[in-house]
Legacy VTK file of the C-alpha trace (Angstrom):
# vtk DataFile Version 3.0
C-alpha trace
ASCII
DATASET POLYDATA
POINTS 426 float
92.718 136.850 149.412
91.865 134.406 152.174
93.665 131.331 152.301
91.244 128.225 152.632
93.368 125.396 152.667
97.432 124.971 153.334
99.723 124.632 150.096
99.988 121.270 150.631
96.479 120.485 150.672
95.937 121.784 147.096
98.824 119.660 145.739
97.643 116.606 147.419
94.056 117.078 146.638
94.828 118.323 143.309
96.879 115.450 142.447
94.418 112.896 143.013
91.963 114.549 140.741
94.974 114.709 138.230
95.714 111.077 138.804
91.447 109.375 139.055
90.472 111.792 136.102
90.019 109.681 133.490
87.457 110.360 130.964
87.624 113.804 130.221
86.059 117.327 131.172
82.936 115.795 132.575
85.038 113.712 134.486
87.192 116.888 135.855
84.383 118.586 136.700
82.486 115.865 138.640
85.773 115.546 140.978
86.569 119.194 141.174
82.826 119.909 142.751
82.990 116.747 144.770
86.172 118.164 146.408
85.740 122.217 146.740
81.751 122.204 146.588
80.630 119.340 148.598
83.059 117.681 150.525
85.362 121.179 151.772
82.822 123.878 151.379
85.574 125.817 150.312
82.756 127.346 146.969
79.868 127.775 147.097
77.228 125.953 144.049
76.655 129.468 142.527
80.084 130.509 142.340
81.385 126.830 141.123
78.742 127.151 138.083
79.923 131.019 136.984
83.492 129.491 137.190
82.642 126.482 134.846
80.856 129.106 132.720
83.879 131.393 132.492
86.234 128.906 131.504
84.337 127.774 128.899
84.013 131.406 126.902
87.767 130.809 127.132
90.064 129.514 124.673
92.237 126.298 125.907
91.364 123.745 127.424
88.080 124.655 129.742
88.293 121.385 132.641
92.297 122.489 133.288
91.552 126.374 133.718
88.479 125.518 135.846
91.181 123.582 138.141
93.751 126.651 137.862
90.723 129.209 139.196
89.439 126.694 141.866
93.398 126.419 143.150
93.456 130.121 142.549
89.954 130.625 145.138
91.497 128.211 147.733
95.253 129.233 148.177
95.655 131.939 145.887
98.150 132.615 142.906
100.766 130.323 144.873
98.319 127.618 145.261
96.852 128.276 141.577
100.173 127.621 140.457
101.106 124.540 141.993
97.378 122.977 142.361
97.444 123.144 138.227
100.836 121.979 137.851
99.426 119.079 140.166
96.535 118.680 138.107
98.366 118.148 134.803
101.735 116.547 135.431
100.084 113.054 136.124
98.896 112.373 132.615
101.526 114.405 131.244
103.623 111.591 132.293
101.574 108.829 131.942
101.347 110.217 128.302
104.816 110.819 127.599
105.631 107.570 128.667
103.167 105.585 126.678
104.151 107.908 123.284
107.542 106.018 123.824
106.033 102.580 123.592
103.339 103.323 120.920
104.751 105.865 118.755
108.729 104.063 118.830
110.230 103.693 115.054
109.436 99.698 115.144
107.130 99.455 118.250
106.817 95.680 118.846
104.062 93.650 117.050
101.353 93.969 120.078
102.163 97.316 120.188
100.834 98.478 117.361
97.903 95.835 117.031
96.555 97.533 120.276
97.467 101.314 118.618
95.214 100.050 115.605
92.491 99.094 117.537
92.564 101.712 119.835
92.916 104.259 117.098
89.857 103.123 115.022
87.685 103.379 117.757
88.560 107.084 118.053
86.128 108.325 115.670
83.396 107.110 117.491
84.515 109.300 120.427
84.497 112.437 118.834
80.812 111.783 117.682
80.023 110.735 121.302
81.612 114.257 122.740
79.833 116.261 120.160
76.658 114.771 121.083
77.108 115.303 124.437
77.444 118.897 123.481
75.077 119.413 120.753
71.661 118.705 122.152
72.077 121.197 125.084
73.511 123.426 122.975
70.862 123.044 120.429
67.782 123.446 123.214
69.336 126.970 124.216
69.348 128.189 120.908
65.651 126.903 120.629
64.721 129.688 122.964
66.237 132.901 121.655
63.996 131.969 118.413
63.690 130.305 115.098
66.142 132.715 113.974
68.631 131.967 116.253
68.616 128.599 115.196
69.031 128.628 111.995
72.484 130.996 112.407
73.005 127.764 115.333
72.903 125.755 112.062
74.786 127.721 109.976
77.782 127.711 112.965
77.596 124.354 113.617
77.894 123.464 109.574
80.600 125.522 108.681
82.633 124.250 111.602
82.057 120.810 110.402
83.212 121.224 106.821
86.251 123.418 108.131
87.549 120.576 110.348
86.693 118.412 107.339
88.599 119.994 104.699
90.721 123.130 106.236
91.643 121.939 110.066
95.228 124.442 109.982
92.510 127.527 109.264
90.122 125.922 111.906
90.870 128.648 114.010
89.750 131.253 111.482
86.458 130.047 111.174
85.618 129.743 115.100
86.711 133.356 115.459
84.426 134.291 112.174
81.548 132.636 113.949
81.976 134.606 117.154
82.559 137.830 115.702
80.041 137.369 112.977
77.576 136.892 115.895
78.927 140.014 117.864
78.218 141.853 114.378
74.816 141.047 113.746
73.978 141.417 117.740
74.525 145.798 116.363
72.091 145.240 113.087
69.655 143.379 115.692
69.500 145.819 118.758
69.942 148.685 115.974
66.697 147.755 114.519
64.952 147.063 117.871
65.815 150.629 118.800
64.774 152.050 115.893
61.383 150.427 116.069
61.350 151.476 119.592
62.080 155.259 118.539
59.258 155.489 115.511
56.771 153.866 118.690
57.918 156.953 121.118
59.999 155.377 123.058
63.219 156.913 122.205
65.857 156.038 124.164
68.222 158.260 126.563
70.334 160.384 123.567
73.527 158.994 123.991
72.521 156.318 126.005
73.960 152.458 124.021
71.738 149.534 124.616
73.882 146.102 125.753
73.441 144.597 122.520
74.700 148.161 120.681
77.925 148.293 123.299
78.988 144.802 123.099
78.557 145.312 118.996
80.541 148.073 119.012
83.421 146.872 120.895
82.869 143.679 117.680
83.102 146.051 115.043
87.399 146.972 115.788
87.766 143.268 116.168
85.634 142.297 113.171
87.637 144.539 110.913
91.151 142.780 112.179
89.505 139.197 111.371
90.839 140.349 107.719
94.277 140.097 108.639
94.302 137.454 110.594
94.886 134.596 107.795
98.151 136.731 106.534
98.986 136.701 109.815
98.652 133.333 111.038
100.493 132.156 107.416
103.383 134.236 108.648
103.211 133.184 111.924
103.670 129.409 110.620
106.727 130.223 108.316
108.349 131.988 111.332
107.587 128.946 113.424
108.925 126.605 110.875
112.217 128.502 110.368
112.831 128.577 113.982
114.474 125.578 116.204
115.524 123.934 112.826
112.546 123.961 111.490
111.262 121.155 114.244
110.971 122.868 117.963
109.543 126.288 116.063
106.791 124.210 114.562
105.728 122.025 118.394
105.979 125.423 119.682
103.514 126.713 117.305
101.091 123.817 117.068
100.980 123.956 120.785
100.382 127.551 120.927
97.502 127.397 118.354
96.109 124.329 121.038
96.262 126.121 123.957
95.697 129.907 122.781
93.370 130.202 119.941
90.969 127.315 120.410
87.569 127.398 121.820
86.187 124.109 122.796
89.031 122.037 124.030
89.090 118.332 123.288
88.594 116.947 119.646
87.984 120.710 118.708
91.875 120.761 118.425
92.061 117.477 116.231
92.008 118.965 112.670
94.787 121.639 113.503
96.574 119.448 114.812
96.699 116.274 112.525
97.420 119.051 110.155
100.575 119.931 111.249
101.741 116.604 112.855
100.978 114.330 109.798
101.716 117.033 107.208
105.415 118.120 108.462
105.772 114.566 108.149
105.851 113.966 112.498
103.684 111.022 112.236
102.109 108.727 109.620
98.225 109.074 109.916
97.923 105.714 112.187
100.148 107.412 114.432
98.167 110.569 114.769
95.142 108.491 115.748
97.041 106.511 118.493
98.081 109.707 119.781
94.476 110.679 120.084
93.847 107.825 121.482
96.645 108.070 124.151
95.224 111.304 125.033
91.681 109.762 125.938
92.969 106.348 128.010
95.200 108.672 130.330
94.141 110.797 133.088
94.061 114.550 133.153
93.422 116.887 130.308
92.297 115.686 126.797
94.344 118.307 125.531
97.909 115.935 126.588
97.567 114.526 122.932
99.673 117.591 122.261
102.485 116.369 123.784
102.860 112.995 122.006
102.630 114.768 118.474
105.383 117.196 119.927
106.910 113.654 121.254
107.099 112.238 117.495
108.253 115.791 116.887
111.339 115.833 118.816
111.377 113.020 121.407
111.180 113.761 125.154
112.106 117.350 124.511
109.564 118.176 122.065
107.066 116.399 124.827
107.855 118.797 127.259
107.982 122.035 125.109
104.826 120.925 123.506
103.146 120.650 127.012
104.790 123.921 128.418
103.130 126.234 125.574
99.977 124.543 125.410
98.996 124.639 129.277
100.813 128.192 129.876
97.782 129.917 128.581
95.789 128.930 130.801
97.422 129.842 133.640
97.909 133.461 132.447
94.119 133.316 131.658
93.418 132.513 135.194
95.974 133.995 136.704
95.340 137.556 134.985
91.408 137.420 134.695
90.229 135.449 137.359
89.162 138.286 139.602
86.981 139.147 136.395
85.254 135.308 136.112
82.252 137.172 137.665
81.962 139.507 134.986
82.677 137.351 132.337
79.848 134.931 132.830
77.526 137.903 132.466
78.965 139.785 129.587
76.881 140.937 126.662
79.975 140.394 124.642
81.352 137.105 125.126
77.647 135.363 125.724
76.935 136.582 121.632
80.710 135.817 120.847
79.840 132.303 122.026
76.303 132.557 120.669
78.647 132.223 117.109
81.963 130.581 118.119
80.295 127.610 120.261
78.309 125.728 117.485
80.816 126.134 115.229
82.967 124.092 117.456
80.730 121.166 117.991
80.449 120.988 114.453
84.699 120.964 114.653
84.031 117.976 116.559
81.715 116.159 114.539
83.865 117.429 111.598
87.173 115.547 113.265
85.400 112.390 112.946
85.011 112.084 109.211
88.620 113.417 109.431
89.400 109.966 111.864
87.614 107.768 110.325
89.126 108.668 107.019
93.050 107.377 108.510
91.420 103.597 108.684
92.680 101.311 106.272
91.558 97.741 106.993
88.064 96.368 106.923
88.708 94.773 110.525
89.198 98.740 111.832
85.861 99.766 110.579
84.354 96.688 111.820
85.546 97.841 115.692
84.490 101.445 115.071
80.878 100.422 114.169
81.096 98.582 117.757
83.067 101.900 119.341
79.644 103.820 118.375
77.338 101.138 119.774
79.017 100.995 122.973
79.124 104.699 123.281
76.150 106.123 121.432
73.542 103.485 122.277
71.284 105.507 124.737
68.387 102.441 123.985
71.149 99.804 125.305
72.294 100.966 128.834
73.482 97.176 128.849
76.041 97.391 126.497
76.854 100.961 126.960
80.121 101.862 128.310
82.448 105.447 128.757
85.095 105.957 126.791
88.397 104.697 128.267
86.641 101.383 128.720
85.568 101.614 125.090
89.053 102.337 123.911
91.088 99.477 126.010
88.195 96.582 124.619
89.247 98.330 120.660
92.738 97.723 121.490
92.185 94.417 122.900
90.526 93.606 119.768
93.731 95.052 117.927
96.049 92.883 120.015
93.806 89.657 119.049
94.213 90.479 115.327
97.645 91.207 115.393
98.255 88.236 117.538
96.457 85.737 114.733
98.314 87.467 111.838
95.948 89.703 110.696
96.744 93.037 108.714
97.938 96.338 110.400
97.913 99.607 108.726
101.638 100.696 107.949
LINES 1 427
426 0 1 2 3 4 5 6 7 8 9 10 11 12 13 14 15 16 17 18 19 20 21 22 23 24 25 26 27 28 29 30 31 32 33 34 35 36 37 38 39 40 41 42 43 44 45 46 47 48 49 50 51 52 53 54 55 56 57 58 59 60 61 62 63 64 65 66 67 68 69 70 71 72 73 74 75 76 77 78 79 80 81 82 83 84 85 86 87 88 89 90 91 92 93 94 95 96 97 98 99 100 101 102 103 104 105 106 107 108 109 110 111 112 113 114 115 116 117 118 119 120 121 122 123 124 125 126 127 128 129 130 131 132 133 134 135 136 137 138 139 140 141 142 143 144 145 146 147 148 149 150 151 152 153 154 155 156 157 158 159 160 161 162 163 164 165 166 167 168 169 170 171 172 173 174 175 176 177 178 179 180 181 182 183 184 185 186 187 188 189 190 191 192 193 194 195 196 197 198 199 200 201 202 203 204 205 206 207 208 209 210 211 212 213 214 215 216 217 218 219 220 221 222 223 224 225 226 227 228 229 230 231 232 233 234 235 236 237 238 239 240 241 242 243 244 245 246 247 248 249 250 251 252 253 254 255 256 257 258 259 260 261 262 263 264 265 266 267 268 269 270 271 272 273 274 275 276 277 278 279 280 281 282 283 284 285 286 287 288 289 290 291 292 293 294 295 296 297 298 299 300 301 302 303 304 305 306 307 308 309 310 311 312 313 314 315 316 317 318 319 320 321 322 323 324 325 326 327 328 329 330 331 332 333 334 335 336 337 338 339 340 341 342 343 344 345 346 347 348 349 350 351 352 353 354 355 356 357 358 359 360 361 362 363 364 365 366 367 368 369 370 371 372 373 374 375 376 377 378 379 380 381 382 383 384 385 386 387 388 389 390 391 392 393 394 395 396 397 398 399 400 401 402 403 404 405 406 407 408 409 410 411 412 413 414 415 416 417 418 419 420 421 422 423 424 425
């Protein structure tokens, strides 16, 4: 592969985008086609777009393995490599450092008046990215047909009330909704072809239309989809026996965050306030500040990983927690890159994603009843009602505002009260 740009180039450049790139994905994306798009010329538009496109039939976090591929088209698996590792140590330690003030035994007493603001106002941003996602996602499914939609619907409300009420078996349900999609794609084109056959126009014998072949290759994986609860059960005992109980279970939590996830971002919330607040890591106000640490700092959403494996296991737990959740993606990219092309046009992982990404925007939406249910004082709910008019008031450009800004004024307001003497959730 050509080299476009010397090593050092990519971890400079890199860097900066992992230091500036605060507010998420969007944010990510904005800088990554400033740099390699318009400023270097080092992708073309077309080729930036499949990338972004790829990534996000992935599972992991989408922004980070865009970075990986765009390090990967400039300098190779070398640059790849080092261009991610640029890209995600920033907030890694921005994170990591923070998790030691917030998330301490007895932080002090503006500490965690800031960590309740912040955290209430979390909710709000979950609603805010599933927006973002759902009326695009909604205007798509609008043109395949009315009965398109309403299986949209379907997706989007079962992910919803599985976030809700089931986040550890999250998973399950996103992979239900993909291959439950693939499935009926077979009973669709199998009926088109049959129509076409009693009209004469019988096709080529042995001859499988797209919607037939990437069925078929659905039908092996739908019949695993059984197993995969047993599975996942004995994957979490293993994890929990192993590393005393503690290292096995980050391990595991991070694995399910950067492995078997589609969606990225708040999609990861219910499996992971699951495991954190149910092994007894964190107390529910914790969780959210964690969340909430993972939106203020730069680089990927997906860091909040590392302070749950921080309250896990301190600076060790951190690290591991950030080592199994990011390594996916680099063996995505690393392994499948030379395939992005391919990917962004397949049959199979368009339907896959046709089922698997509205049931993650409902995971979002889902995380924020989930959020909002960890408040405990009237003043909390007061500053997430103000949270959702500063981010979802479209007819107040005024008064709206992104989200880190909207998180530092909720945990200004949580220093204030803590400051007169008001209450703080324990």
């Amino acid at each position: 592969m050509e080299h476009r740009a010397g090593l050092g180039t990519v971890v400079r450049e890199w860097g900066r985008i992992g230091c500036v790139g605060f507010g998420g994905p969007p944010a990510h994306i904005a800088l990554l086609r400033q740099l390699c798009v318009e400023r270097r010329r080092w992708l073309d538009a077309q080729e930036f777009e499949d990338a972004i496109a790829a990534c996000n039939l992935l599972p992991g976090p989408a922004s980070t393995e865009l970075a990986i591929f765009c390090a990967w088209r400039v300098r190779g698996r070398v640059g790849a490599l080092a261009g991610g590792l640029a890209f995600i140590l920033p907030g890694l330690a921005c994170i990591l450092a923070l998790s030691a003030l917030f998330l301490a035994g007895t932080p002090p007493l503006w500490v965690k008046g800031a960590g309740a603001g912040a955290g209430a106002a979390v909710a709000a941003v979950a609603v805010q990215a599933g927006w973002t996602l759902l009326r695009p996602s909604w205007a798509r499914a609008g043109k395949a047909g009315r009965a398109r939609q309403v299986r949209w619907a379907a997706y989007l409300l079962a992910g919803g009330a599985a976030a809700a009420t089931i986040g550890p078996w999250l998973v399950l349900v996103l992979l239900g909704c993909g291959l439950g999609e693939l499935a009926g794609a077979r009973v669709r084109d199998g009926a088109a072809r049959s129509a076409g056959e009693a009209a004469g126009g019988e096709a080529a014998a042995g001859e499988a239309t797209p919607g037939e072949a990437a069925a078929g290759e659905a039908t092996g994986k739908t019949r695993g989809i059984a197993v995969l609860p047993g599975l996942l059960a004995g994957a979490d005992r293993v994890a929990g026996a192993a590393g005393g109980g503690v290292l096995g279970g980050v391990a595991w939590v991070a694995f399910k965050v950067g492995a078997l996830s589609f969606g990225g971002g708040f999609v990861i919330i219910p499996m992971m306030r699951a495991d954190a607040v149910g092994r007894g890591w964190m107390t529910g106000a914790q969780f959210l500040n964690a969340v909430a640490l993972g939106q203020i700092t730069p680089g990927p959403v997906v860091q909040t990983v590392s302070a749950v494996g921080y309250a896990a296991a301190g600076l060790g737990g951190g690290l591991l927690a950030a080592l199994v959740a990011f390594s996916p993606s680099f063996v995505f990219v690393l392994a499948g890159a030379g395939y992005f092309s391919v990917l962004r046009t397949s049959r199979v992982a368009q339907a896959f994603l046709d089922g698997a990404g509205p049931a993650a925007i409902g995971a979002i939406l889902g995380s924020a009843i989930l959020l909002a249910g960890t408040l405990r004082e009237p003043w909390q709910f007061a500053v997430l009602a103000g949270a959702a008019v500063l981010l979802l008031g479209p007819a107040l450009p005024v008064v709206r505002r992104g989200v880190v800004l909207t998180l530092l004024a909720a945990a200004a307001t949580g220093l204030l009260v803590a400051l007169a003497g008001g209450p703080l959730p324990h």
